[in-house]
C-alpha positions in Angstrom: 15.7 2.1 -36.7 19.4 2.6 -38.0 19.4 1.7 -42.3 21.7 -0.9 -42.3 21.1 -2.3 -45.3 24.6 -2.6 -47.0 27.1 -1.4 -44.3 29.4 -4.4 -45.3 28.2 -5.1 -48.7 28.5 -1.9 -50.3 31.7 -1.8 -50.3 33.6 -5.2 -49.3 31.7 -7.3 -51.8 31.2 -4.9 -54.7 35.2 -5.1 -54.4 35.8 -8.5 -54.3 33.2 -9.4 -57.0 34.9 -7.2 -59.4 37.8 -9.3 -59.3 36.2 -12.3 -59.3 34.5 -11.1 -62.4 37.6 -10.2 -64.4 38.3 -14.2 -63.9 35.2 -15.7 -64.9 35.3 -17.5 -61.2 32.1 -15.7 -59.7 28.8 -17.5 -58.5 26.8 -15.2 -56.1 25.6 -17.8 -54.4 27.9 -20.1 -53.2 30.4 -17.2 -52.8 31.8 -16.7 -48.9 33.5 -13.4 -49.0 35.1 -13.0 -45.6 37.4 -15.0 -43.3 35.3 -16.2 -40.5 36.9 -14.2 -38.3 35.6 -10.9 -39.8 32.3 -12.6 -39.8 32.0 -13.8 -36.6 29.6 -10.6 -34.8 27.3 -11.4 -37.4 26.7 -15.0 -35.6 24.5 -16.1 -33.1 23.8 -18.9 -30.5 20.0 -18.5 -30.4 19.8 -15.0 -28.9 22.9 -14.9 -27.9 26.4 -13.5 -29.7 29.0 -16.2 -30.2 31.4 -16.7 -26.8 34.2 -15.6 -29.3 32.7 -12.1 -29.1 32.8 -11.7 -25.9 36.5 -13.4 -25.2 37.5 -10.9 -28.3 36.1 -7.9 -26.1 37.8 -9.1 -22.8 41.2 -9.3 -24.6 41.2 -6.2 -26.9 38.3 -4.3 -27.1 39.8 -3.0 -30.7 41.4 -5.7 -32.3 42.9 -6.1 -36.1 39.8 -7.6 -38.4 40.9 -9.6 -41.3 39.9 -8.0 -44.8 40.9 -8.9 -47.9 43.2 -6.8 -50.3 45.2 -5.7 -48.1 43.0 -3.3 -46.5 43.6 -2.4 -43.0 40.4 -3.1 -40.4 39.2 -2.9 -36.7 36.8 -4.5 -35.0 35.6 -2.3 -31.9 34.0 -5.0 -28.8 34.1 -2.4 -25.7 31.3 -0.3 -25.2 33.4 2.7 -24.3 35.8 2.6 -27.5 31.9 1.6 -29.6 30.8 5.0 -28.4 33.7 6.7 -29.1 33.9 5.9 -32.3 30.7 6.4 -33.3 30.4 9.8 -31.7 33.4 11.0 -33.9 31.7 12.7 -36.7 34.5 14.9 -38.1 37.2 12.2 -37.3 35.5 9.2 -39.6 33.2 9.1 -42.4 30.6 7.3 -43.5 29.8 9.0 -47.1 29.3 6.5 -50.2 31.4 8.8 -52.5 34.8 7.5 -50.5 33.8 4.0 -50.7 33.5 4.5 -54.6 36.7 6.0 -55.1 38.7 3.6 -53.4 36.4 0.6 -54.9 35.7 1.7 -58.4 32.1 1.3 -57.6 29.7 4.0 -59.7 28.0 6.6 -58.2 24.8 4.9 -59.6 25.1 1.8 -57.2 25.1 4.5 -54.2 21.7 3.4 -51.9 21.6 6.7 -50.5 19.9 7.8 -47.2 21.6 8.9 -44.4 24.2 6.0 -43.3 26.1 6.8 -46.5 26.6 10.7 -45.8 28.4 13.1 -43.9 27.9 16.7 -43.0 26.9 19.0 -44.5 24.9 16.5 -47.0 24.0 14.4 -43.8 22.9 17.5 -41.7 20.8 18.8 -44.2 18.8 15.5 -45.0 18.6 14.3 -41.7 17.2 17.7 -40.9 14.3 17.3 -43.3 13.6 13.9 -41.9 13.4 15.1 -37.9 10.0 16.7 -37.7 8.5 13.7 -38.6 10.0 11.5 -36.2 9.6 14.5 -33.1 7.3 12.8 -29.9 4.8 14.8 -31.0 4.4 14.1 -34.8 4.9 10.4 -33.5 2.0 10.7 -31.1 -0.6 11.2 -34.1 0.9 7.6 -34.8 -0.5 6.3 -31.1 -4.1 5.1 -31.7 -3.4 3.9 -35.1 -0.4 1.4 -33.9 -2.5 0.1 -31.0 -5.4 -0.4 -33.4 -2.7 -2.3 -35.7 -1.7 -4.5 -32.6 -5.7 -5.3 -31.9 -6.5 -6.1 -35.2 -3.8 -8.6 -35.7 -4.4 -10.4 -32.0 -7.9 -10.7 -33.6 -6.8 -11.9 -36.8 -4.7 -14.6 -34.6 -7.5 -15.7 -31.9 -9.2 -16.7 -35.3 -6.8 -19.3 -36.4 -6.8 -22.9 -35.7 -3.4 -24.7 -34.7 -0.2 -23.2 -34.4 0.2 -19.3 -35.8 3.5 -17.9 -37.1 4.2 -14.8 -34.7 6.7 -13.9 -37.6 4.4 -13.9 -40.0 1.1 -12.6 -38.6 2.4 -10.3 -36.2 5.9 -9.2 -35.9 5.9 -8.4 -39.4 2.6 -6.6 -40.0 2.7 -4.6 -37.9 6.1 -2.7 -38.5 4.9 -3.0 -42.4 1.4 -1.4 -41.8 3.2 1.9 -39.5 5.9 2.3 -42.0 3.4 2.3 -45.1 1.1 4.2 -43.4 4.1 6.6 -42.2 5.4 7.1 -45.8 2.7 6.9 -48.0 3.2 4.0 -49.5 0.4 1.5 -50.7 0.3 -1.4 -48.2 -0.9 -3.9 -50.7 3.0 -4.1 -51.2 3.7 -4.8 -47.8 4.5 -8.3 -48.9 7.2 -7.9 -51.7 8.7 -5.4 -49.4 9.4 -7.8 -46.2 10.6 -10.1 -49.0 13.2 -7.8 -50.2 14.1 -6.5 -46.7 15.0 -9.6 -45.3 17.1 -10.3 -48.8 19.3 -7.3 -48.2 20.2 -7.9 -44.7 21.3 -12.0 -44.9 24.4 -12.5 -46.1 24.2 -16.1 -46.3 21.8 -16.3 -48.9 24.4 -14.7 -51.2 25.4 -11.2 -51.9 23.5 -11.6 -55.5 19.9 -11.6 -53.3 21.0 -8.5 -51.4 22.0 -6.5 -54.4 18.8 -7.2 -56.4 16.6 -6.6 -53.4 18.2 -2.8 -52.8 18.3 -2.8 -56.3 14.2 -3.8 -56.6 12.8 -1.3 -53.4 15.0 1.2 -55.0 12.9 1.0 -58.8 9.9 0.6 -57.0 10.1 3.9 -54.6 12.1 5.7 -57.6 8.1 5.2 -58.8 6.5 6.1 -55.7 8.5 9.7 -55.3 8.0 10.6 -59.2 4.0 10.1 -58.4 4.7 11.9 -54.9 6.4 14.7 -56.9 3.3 15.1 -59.2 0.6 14.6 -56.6 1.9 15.1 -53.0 0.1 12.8 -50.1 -0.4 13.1 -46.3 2.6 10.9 -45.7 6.4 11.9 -44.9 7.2 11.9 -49.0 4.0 14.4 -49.6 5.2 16.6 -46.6 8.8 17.0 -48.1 7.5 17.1 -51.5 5.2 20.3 -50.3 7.4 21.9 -47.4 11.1 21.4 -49.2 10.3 21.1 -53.1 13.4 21.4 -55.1 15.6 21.2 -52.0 15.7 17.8 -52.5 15.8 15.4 -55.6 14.2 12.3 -56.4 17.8 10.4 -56.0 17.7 12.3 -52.5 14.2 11.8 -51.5 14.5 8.1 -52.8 17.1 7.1 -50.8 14.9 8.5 -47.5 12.1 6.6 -48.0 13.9 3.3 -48.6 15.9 4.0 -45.4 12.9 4.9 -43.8 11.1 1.6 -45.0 13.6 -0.8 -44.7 15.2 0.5 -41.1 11.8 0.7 -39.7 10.5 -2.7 -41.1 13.3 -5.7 -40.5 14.6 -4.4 -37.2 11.3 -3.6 -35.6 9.9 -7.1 -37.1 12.9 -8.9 -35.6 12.4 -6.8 -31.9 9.0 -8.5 -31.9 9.3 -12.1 -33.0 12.9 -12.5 -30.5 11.4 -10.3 -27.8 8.3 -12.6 -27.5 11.0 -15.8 -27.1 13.1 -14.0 -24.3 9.1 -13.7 -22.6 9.0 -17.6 -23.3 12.1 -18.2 -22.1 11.4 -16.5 -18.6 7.9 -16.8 -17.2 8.3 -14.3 -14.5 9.0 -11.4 -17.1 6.0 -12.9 -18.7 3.6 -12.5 -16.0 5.6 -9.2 -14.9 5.0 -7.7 -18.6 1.1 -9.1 -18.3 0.5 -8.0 -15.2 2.1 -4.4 -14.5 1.8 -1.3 -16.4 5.0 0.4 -14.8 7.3 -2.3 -16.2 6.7 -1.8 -20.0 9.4 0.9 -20.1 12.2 -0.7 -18.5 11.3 -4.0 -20.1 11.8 -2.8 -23.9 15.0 -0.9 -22.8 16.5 -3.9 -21.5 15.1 -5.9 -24.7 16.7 -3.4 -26.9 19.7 -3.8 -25.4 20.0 -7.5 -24.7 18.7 -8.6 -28.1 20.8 -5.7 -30.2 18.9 -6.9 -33.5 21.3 -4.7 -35.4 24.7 -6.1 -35.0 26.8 -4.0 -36.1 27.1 -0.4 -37.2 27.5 1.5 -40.4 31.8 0.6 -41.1 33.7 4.0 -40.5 36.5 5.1 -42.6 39.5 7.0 -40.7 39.8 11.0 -42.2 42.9 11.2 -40.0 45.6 9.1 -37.6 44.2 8.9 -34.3 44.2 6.9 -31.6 41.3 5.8 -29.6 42.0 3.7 -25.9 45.4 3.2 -27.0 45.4 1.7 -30.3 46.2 3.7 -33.8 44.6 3.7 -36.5 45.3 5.2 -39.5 43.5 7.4 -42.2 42.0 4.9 -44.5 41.4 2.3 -42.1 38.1 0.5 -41.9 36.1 0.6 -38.5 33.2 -1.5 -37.8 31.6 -1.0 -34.5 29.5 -4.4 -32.9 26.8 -3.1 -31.1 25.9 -6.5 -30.0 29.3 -6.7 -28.7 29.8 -3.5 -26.8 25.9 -3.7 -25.3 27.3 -7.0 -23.9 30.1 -5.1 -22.1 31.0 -5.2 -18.3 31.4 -1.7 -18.7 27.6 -0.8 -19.2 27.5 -2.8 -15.4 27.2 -6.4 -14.0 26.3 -9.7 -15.7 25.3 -7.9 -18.9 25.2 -11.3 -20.8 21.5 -11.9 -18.3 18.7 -10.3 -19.2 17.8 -8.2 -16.8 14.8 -5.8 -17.1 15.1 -4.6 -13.3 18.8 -3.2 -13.9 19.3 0.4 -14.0 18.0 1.3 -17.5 22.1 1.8 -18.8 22.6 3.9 -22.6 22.8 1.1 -24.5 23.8 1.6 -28.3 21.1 -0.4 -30.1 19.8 2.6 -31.9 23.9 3.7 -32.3 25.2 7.0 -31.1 26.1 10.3 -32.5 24.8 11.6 -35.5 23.9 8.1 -36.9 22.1 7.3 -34.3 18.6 6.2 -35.2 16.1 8.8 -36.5 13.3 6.3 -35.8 14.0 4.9 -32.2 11.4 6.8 -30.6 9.0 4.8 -33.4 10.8 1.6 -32.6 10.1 1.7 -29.1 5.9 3.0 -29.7 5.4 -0.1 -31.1 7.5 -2.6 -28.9 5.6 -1.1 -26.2 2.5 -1.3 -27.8 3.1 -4.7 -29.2 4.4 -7.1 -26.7 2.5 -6.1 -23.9 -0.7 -6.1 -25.6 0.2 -9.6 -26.9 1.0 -11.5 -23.5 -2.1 -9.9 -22.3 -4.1 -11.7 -25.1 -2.4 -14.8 -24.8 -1.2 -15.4 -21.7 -1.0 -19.5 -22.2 0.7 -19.0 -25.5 3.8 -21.0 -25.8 6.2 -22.6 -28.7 4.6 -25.0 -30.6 8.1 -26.8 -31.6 11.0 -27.7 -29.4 13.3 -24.7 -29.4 15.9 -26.6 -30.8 13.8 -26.7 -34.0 13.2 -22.9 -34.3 15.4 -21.4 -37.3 17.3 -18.5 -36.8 19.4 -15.8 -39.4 22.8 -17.8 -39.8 24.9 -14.6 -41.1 22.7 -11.4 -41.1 23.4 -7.6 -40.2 20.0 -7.9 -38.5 19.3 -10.9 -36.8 15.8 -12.4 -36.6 14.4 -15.8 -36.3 12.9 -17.3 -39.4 9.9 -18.5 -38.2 8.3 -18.3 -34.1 5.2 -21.1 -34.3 3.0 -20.8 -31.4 0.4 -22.3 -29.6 -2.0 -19.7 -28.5 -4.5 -21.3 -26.0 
């Protein structure tokens, strides 16, 4: 799913921490960074986005966003004006080397992938990335993730007292098809959801998320230079062999990390909350147990009901244009809610229920436009592999806390729940 990894950070933070710096004032980890405003569609009421997102939306689907410095924002609600946005490639950019020059940040502290480029750069890394992720390189993937999924229901019917779906499921399993995808060694699976997680909550401090992109970076900057020398089976070996010098180890770096980290915290997070809307409506649980035919529509309408990545990669304005009415001027910062506009009237009625009977609408949980996720096709193999399989296992499975006790991400570009304890018989 969409590498998400920094899309406020990058930029925002590495800004405002430079100035703190210059007056001896910073601590990483007490530091709040943003007016609550500009932080509020990274909040949740359980599942749910705050109410203030969705009054936002009603009133101005593009409305001012407070930023610091001066710097001129928009925070896009509406479905429409989200897709819009996002589908102007030539009007807005994405690319890292803008956000350096107008933030002093070095070219060294770029994360790389494809979220921080534009085309051409973007159109010719994405293209070496696509025949991996084609239906029928993916379908090579089939046995292997439903063998994943059995071996950790087995692992689980094992264990006495309450099991951590978190923990022995939703993660694994993303970790194990991603490693296996890549090339890498599982036996780091561990260190990796660790450093994941880091990079995506802000409220642990910016100083976590830095050292974690700054940690999978090193240790993949490892895993390409022994890909280089000794190509594998997995997507680094096939671009090592079929592109070579075409791309570098900065390039090919940033890919896999992308790669790892898009595929492992979102997928992980589409598990553990998709398995509490099932708890929190037992006839989608016996539906999803029961029926075959509903597996489809039931992870589209997940997708698009849970939005587990919040908001998009921020846009910077090339030009003056205006979009639904409002202008916006070149420079201007963009950030899209996804959560936001897959909430939207627009899409259809009572979009704030989940649903998964309504017409399947094009939600924007994988984004749009050339952003859009290279690995939703993956995303949505192992949700529909996953969930189904598990209700099936454990059909009396049920929360072994009160809900109010469960712990969710307080202020996180993907949102997950800590921890999902369940009873299983």
């Amino acid at each position: 799913m969409s590498n998400l990894r920094s899309n406020i950070i990058s930029w925002l933070t590495r800004k405002y921490f430079s100035r703190l710096q210059k007056n001896g004032s910073l601590d990483l980890s007490k530091m709040s960074f943003l007016p609550e405003s500009t932080l509020m569609p990274l909040r949740r009421e359980g599942v749910d986005p705050v109410p203030a997102l969705a009054a936002r939306r009603a009133k101005e689907p593009i409305s001012a966003l407070s930023l610091p410095f001066g710097m001129n924002g928009w925070l896009v609600t509406g479905y429409a004006e989200c897709k819009a946005v996002l589908g102007k490639a030539t009007d807005f950019s994405t690319d890292f080397a803008n956000l350096a020059g107008n933030a002093g940040i070095s070219a060294q502290q770029n994360p790389g992938g494809l979220g921080f480029s534009d085309p051409p750069t973007h159109t010719r890394l994405r293209r070496l990335l696509t025949p991996e992720f084609t239906m029928r390189r993916l379908n090579r993937l089939t046995p292997r993730i439903h063998g994943l999924v059995e071996e950790r229901l087995d692992a689980m019917a094992a264990m006495d007292g309450p099991v951590d779906l978190v923990a022995e499921f939703a993660f694994p399993i993303p970790s194990l098809v991603i490693c296996e995808l890549l090339g890498v060694p599982y036996e780091d699976r561990e260190d990796f959801q660790r450093l994941s997680t880091a990079r995506f909550d802000l409220f642990s401090g910016a100083g976590a998320s830095f050292g974690a992109i700054s940690d999978s970076l090193s240790y993949l900057r490892d895993i390409v230079k022994k890909q280089r020398e000794n190509p594998g089976d997995g997507l680094l070996g096939m671009i090592v062999r079929e592109h070579g010098d075409a791309i570098d180890d900065e390039e090919l770096t940033g890919l896999a990390d992308g790669v790892l980290t898009g595929g492992l915290e979102t997928t992980a997070s589409m598990l553990a909350l998709g398995t509490l809307v099932l708890l929190q409506h037992p006839e989608h649980f016996a539906s999803l147990r029961d029926d075959d035919d509903v597996v489809d529509d039931f992870v589209e309408e997940l997708l698009r009901y849970l939005t587990v990545v919040q908001v998009a990669f921020p846009r910077f304005a090339k030009e003056d244009m205006e979009i639904a009415g409002t202008r916006i001027s070149r420079g201007d910062l963009v950030l899209c809610s996804l959560s936001g506009a897959n909430r939207d009237e627009g899409l259809g009625p009572d979009m704030e229920r989940f649903d998964p009977h309504r017409a399947s609408p094009s939600h924007l949980a994988f984004g749009h436009g050339i952003h859009r996720c290279i690995g939703a096709e993956l995303a949505r193999m192992e949700l529909r592999a996953g969930l189904p399989a598990l209700v099936r296992r454990f059909p009396h499975m049920r929360l072994a806390v009160p809900p109010h006790e469960l712990s969710f991400r307080k202020l996180s570009i993907v949102y997950g729940v800590d921890a999902l304890p369940l009873l299983l018989k």
